[in-house]
MARBA-3410 file (N, C-alpha, C, O; in Angstrom, 1 decimal):
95
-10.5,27.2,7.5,-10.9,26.3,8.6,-12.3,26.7,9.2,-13.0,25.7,9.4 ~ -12.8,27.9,9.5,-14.1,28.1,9.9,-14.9,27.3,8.8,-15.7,26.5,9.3 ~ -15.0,27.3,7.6,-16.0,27.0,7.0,-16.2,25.5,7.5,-17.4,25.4,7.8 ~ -15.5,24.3,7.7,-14.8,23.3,7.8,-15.7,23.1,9.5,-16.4,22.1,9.8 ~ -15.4,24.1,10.4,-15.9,24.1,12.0,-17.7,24.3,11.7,-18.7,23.6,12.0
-17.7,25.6,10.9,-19.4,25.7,10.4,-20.4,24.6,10.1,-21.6,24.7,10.3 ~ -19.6,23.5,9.4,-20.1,22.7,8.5,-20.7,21.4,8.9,-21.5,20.6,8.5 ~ -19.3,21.5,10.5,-19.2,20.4,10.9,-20.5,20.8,12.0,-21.6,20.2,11.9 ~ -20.2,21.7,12.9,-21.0,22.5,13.7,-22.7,21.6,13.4,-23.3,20.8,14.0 ~ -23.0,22.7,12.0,-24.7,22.4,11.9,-25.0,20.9,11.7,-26.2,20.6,11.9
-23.8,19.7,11.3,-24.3,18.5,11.3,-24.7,18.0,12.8,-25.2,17.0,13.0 ~ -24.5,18.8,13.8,-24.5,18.7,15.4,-23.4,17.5,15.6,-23.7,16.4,16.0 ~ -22.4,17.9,15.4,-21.0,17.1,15.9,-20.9,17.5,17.5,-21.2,18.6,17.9 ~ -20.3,16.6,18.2,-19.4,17.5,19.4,-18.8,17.7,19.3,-18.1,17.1,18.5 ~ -18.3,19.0,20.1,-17.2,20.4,19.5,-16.1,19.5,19.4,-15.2,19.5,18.5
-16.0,18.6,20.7,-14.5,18.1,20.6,-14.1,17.5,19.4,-12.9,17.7,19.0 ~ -15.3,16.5,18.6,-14.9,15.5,17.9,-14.6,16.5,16.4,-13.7,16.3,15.6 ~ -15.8,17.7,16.5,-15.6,18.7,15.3,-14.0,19.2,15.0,-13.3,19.1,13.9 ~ -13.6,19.7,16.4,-12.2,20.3,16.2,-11.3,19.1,15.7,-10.6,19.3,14.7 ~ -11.3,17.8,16.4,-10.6,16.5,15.4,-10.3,16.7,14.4,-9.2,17.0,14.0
-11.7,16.4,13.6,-11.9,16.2,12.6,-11.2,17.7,11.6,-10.3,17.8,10.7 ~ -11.7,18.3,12.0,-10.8,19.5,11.3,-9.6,19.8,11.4,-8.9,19.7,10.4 ~ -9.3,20.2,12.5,-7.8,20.3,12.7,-6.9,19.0,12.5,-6.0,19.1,11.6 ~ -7.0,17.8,13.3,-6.1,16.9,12.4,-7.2,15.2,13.0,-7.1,14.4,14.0 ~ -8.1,15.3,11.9,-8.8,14.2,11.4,-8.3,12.5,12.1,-9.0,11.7,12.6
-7.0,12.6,11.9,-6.4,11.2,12.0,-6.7,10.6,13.9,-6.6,9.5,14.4 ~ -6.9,11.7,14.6,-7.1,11.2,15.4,-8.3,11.7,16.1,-8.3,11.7,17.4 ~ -9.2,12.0,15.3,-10.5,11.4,16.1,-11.3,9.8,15.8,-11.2,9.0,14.9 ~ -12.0,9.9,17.2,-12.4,8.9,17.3,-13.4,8.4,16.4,-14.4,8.8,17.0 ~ -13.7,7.8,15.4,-14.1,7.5,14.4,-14.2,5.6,13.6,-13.2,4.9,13.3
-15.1,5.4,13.5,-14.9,3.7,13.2,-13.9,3.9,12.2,-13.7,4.9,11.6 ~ -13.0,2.4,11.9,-12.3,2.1,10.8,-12.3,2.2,9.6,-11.3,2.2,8.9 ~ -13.9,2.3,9.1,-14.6,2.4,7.9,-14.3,4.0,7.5,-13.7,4.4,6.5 ~ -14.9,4.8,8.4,-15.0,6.2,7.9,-13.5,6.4,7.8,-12.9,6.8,6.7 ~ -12.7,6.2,9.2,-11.5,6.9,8.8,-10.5,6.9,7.6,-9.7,7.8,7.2
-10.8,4.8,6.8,-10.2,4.9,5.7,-10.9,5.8,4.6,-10.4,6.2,3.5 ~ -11.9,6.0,5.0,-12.7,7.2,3.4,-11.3,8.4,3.8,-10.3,8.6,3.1 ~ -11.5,8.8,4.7,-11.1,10.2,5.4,-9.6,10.5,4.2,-9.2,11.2,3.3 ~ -9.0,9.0,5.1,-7.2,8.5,4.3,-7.7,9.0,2.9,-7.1,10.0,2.4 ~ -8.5,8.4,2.4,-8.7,8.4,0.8,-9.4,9.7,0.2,-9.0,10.3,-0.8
-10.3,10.1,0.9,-10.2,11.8,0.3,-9.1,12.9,0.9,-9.1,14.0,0.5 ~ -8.3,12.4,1.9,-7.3,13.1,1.7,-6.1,13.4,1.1,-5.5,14.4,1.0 ~ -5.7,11.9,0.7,-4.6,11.7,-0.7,-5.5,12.0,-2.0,-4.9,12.5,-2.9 ~ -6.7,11.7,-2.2,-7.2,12.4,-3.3,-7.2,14.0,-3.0,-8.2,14.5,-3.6 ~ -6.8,14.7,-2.5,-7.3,16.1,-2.2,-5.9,16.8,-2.3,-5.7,17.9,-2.8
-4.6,15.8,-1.6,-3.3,16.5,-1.5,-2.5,15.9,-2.5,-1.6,16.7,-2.7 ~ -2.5,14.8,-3.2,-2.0,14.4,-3.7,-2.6,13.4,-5.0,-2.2,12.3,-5.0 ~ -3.8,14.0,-6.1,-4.3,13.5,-6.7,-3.5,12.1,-7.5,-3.9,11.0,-7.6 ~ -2.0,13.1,-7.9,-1.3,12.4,-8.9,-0.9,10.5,-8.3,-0.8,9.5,-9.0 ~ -0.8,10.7,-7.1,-0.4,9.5,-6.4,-1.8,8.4,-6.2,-2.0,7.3,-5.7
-2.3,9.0,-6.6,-3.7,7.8,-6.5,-3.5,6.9,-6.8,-2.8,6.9,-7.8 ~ -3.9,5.4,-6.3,-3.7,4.0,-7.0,-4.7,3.2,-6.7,-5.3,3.3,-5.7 ~ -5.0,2.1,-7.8,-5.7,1.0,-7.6,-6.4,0.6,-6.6,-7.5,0.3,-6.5 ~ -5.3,0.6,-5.8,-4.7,0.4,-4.1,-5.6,0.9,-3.4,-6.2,0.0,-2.8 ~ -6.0,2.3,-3.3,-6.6,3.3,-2.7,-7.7,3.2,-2.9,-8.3,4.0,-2.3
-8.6,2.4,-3.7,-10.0,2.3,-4.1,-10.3,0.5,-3.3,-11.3,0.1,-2.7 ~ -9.2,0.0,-3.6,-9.5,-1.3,-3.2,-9.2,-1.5,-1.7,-9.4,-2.5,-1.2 ~ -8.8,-0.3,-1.0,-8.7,-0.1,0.7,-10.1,0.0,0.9,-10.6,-1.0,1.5 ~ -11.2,1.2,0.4,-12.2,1.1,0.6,-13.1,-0.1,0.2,-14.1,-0.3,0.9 ~ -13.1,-0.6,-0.6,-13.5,-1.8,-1.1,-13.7,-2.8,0.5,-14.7,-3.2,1.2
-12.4,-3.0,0.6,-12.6,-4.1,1.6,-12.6,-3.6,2.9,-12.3,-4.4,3.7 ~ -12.8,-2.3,3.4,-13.5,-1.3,4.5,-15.0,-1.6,4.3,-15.7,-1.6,5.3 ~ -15.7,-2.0,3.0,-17.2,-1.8,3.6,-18.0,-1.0,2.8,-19.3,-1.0,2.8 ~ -16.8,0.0,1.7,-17.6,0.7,1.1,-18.5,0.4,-0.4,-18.0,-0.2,-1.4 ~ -19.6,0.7,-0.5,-19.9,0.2,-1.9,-19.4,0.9,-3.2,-18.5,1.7,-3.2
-19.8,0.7,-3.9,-19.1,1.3,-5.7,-19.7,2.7,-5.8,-19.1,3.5,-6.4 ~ -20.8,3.0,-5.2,-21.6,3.8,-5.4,-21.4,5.1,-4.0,-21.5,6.4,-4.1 ~ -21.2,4.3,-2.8,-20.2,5.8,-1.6,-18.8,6.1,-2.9,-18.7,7.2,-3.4 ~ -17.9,4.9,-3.3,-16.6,5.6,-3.1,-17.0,6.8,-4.4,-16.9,8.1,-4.3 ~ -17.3,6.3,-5.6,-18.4,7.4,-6.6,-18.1,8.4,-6.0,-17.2,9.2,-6.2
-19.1,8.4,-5.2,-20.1,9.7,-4.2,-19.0,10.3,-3.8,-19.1,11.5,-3.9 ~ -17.6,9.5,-3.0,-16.7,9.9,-2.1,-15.7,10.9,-3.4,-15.4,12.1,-3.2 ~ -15.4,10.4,-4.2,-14.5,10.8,-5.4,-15.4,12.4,-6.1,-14.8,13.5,-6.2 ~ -16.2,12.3,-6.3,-17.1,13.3,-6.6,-17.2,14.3,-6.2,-17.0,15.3,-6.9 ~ -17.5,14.1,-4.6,-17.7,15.2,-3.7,-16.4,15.7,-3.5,-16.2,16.9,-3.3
-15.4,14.9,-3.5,-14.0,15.7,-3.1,-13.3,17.1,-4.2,-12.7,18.2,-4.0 ~ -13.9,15.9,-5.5,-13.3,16.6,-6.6,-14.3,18.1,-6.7,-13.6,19.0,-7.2 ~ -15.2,18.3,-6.4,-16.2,19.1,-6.7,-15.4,20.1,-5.4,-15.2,21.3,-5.8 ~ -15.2,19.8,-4.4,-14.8,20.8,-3.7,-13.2,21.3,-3.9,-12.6,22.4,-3.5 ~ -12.8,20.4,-4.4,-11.2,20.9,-4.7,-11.5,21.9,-5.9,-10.8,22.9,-6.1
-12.5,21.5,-6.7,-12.9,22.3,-7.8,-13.1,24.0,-7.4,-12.7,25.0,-7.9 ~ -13.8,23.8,-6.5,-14.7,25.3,-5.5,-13.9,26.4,-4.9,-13.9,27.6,-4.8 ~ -12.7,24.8,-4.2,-11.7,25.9,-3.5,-11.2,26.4,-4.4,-11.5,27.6,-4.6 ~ -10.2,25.8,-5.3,-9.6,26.6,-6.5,-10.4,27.9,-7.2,-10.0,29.0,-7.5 ~ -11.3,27.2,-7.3,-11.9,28.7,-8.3,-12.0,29.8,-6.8,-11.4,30.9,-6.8
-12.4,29.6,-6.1,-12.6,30.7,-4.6,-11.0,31.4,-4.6,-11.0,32.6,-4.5 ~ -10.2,30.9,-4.5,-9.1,31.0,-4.2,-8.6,31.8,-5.7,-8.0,32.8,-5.7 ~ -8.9,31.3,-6.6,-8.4,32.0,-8.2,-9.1,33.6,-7.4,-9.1,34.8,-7.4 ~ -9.3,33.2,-7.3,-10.5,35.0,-7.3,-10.5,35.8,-5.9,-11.2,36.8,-5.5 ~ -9.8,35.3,-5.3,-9.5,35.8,-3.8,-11.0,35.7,-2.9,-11.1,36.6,-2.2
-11.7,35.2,-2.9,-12.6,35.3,-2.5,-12.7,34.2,-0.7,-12.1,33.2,-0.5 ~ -13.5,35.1,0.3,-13.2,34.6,1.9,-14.5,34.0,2.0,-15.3,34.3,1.2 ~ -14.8,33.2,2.9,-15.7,32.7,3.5,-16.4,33.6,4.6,-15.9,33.9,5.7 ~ -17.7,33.9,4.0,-18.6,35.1,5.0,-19.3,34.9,6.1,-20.2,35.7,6.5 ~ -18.9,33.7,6.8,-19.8,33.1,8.2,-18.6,32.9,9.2,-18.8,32.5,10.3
END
């Protein structure tokens, strides 16, 4: 979770909205648009296997184009990628 407050931190969030967003996302204040990405990289993150059609075509008609949800799918997997290997190797977050 620090890395997560860090990260949020240097984007210059407010603290309040930062802790939201980290601690439990679903209820910060956030347009409709972002929060369904949020839904969608978070069932992509906890529950890959359950992914559906469905879940691409929520962002679809949220606003997003072919090329965020890409971006959105990418970046998630890249970090579930990171954690895992960090985590294969015991390795902590140094900030």
């Amino acid at each position: 979770m620090p890395a997560h407050l860090e990260i949020l931190g240097r984007l210059g969030l407010d603290k309040a909205i930062e802790r939201k967003l980290a601690l439990n996302y679903p209820s910060a204040p956030v347009e409709p648009k972002v929060m369904e990405l949020f839904r969608f990289a978070d069932k992509l993150t906890r529950s890959p296997g359950e992914m559906e059609k469905a879940d691409v075509d929520r962002l679809r008609e949220a606003g997003w184009s072919e090329a965020a949800i890409f971006d959105a799918v990418l970046v998630t997997s890249l970090y579930a990628c990171a954690n895992r290997f960090s985590a294969g190797l015991g390795l902590i977050a140094d900030f």
